[in-house]
C-alpha positions, -999 to 999 in steps of 0.1 A, spaced: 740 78 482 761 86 452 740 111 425 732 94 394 720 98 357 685 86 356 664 83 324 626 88 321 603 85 294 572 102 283 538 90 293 518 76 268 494 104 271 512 131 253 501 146 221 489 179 207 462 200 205 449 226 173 432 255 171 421 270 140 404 306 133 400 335 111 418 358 135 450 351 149 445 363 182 414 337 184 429 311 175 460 318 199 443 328 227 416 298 228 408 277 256 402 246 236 418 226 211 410 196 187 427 164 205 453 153 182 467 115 192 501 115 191 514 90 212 552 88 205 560 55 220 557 37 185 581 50 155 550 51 135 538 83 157 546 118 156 539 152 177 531 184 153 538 217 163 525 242 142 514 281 138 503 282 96 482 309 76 460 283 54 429 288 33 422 320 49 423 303 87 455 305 113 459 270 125 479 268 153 488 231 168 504 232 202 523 198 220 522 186 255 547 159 275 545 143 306 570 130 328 565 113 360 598 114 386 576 96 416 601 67 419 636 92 429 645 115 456 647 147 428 665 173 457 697 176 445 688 176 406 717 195 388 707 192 353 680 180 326 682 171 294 653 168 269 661 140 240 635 138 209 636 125 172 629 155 142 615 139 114 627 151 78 607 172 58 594 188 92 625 203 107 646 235 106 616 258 124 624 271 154 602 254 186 605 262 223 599 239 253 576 267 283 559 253 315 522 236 308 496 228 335 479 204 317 472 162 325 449 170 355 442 133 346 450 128 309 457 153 279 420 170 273 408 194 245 407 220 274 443 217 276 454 237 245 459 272 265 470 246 297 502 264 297 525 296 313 542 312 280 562 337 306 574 306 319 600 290 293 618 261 305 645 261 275 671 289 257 646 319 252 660 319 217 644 288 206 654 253 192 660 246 158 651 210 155 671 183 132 662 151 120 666 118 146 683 139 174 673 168 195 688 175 226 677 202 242 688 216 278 662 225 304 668 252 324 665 263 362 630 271 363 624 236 352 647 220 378 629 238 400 597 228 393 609 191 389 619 195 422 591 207 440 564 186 420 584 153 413 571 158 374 580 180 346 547 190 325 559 210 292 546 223 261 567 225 228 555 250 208 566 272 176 588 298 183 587 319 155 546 326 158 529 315 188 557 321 213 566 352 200 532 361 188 537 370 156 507 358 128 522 340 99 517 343 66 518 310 46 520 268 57 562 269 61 563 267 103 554 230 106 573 205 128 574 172 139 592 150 168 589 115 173 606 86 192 646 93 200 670 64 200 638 38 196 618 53 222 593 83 232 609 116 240 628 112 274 645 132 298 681 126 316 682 136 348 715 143 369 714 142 404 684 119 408 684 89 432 663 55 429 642 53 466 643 26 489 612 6 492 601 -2 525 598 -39 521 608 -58 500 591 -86 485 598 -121 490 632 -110 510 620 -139 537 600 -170 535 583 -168 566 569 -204 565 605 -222 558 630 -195 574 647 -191 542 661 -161 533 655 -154 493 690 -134 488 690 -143 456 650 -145 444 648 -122 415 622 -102 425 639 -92 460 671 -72 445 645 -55 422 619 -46 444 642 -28 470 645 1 449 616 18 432 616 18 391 598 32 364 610 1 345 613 -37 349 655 -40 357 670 -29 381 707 -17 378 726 -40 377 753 -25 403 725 -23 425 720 -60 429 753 -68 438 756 -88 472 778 -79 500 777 -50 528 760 -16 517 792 4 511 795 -23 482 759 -14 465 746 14 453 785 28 439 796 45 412 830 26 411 845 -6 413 854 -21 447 891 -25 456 907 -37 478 929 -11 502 945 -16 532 932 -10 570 
């Protein structure tokens, strides 16, 4: 089967966690954090990402994302691409995306140090995020890991501070991402494929010997889906070298 660019959302249980102390190593180095919701599937929400010196305390506010990959065949994943919103007034710091450990079931308190800081999974140098767009490339030891695990579970956090460990010294390191294009934060994915189900629904009436070719449901439910369509190229009738391509049939000859 031809590879192809496949799109996934976050799960609707990301959001971000805070810590707040008198000592900056404290606060960095604790092993639970104030649950913060921050669903970013409406417009209305927002994850913060945050390492501030303020009224004598270092509050530190770390974010976590899910993504689920259980419906493709992820072996021959060539690239990934993260795409999130910056919201104004809460961009231009510097944020970094590093491998988390976290949603054992759902995002807990006990997931703020639910991460691998050696681990980064974008440009070591950080991202400098801009309002509405953000797209920011994932590297090999995320592939990897999407790979092996069939999910990608990442932390943003703020480069400038608490990546690089440095205590600030005043409120400026604040940052905010939201929906992109409409949406939660998503990943692309290149070199994912949809997998076959192994039956599909309603294919055959078994009580009139009538075969449903063209029910709804049995185009859609012959490939599994995070969402409710199906592409479209998918459902095209005819013999298989017809489906499941990339290109336009024409007609050659023998």
């Amino acid at each position: 089967m031809d590879s192809d660019l496949v799109k996934v959302e976050a799960a609707s249980t990301d959001g971000y966690l805070t810590a707040t102390n008198s000592n900056w190593n404290t606060a960095r180095g604790a092993s639970t954090g104030g649950t913060g919701v921050g669903d970013t599937d409406t417009s209305a929400a927002y994850l913060e990402i945050k390492a501030v010196l303020s009224g004598g305390n270092y509050i530190i506010r770390r974010s976590f994302l899910h993504f689920s990959f259980t419906s493709y065949d992820c072996s021959d994943i060539s690239s990934i691409n993260l795409y999130a919103g910056g919201i104004a007034s809460y961009i231009g710091d510097k944020v970094i995306v590093i491998k988390s450990t976290a949603f054992d079931d759902a995002l807990s308190a006990a997931d703020f140090d639910a991460l691998d800081i050696s681990t980064t999974y974008s440009n070591t140098s950080g991202h400098t995020l801009i309002e509405d767009s953000n797209i920011i490339a994932l590297n090999a030891s995320a592939i990897a890991d999407a790979k092996v695990n069939k999910a990608l579970q990442i932390a943003i956090v703020d480069f400038t501070h608490d990546y690089s460990n440095s205590a600030p010294s005043d409120t400026s390191s604040v940052s905010r991402i939201a929906s992109a294009d409409g949406v939660a934060p998503y990943v692309i994915i290149n070199g994912a494929y949809a997998t076959k189900e192994a039956t599909p629904a309603k294919f055959i009436d078994k009580d009139e010997f009538v075969i449903n070719r063209y029910d709804s449901d049995v185009f859609g439910r012959q490939f599994a889906r995070n969402g409710d369509q199906t592409t479209f190229r998918l459902g095209i009738p005819g013999v298989p070298n017809l489906r499941a391509r990339n290109t336009s049939y024409k007609v050659t000859k023998a």
